[in-house]
C-alpha positions in Angstrom: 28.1 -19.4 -7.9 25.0 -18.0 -8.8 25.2 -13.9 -10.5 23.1 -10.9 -8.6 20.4 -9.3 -10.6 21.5 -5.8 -10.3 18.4 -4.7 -11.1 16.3 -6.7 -9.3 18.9 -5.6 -6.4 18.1 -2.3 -7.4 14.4 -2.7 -7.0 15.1 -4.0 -3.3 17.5 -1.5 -2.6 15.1 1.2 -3.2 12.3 -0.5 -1.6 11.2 -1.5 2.3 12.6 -5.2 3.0 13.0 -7.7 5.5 12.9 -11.4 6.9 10.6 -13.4 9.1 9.4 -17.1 9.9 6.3 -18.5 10.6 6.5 -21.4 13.8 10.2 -21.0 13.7 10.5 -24.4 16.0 8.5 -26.3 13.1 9.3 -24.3 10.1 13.1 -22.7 9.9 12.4 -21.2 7.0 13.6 -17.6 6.6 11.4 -15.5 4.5 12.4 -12.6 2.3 10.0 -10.1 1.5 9.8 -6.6 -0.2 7.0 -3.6 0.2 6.4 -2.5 -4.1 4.9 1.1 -4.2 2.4 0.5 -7.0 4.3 3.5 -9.0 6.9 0.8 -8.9 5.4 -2.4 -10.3 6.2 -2.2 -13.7 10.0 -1.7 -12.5 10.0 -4.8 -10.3 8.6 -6.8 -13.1 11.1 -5.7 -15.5 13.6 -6.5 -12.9 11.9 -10.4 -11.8 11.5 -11.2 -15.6 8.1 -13.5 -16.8 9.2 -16.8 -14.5 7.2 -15.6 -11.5 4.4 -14.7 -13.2 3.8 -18.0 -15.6 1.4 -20.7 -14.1 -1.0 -18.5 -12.4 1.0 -15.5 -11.5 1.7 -15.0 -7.5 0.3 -14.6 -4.2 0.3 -10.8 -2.3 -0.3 -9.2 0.5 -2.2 -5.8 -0.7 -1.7 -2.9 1.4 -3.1 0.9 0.8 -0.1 1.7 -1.0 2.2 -0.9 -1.9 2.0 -4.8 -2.4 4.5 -7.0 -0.1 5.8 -9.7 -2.0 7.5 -13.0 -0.8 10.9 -13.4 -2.5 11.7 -16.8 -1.7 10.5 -18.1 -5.3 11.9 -15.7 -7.0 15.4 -15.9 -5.5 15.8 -19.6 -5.3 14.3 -19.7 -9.2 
């Protein structure tokens, strides 16, 4: 059994979350994602460590105040 982050649950406590799937009859994948007010950046990457940003860094959606971030990657690593 794997052990919770508490800060990373923290960050996605404090932050807007939620789910959705893309073609949910070809693709069941559930998605994660999380809304980061750019205040709070430095906090989430404190919280996600230096694994999701090696070998590139990752993709975002940019909004005009916050960056929504798929979790998938960062949970499962």
């Amino acid at each position: 059994m794997k052990e919770v982050n508490a800060d990373l649950y923290h960050v996605l406590n404090e932050n807007e979350t939620g789910l959705y799937t893309q073609e949910f009859h070809k693709n069941k994948t559930v998605y994660a994602y999380v809304h980061i007010d750019f205040s709070d950046l430095e906090d989430f990457a404190e919280a996600v460590g230096t694994y999701p940003f090696e070998e590139g860094g990752m993709k975002v959606t940019m909004f005009e105040r916050t960056i929504c971030i798929d979790l998938n990657d960062i949970i499962e690593g």
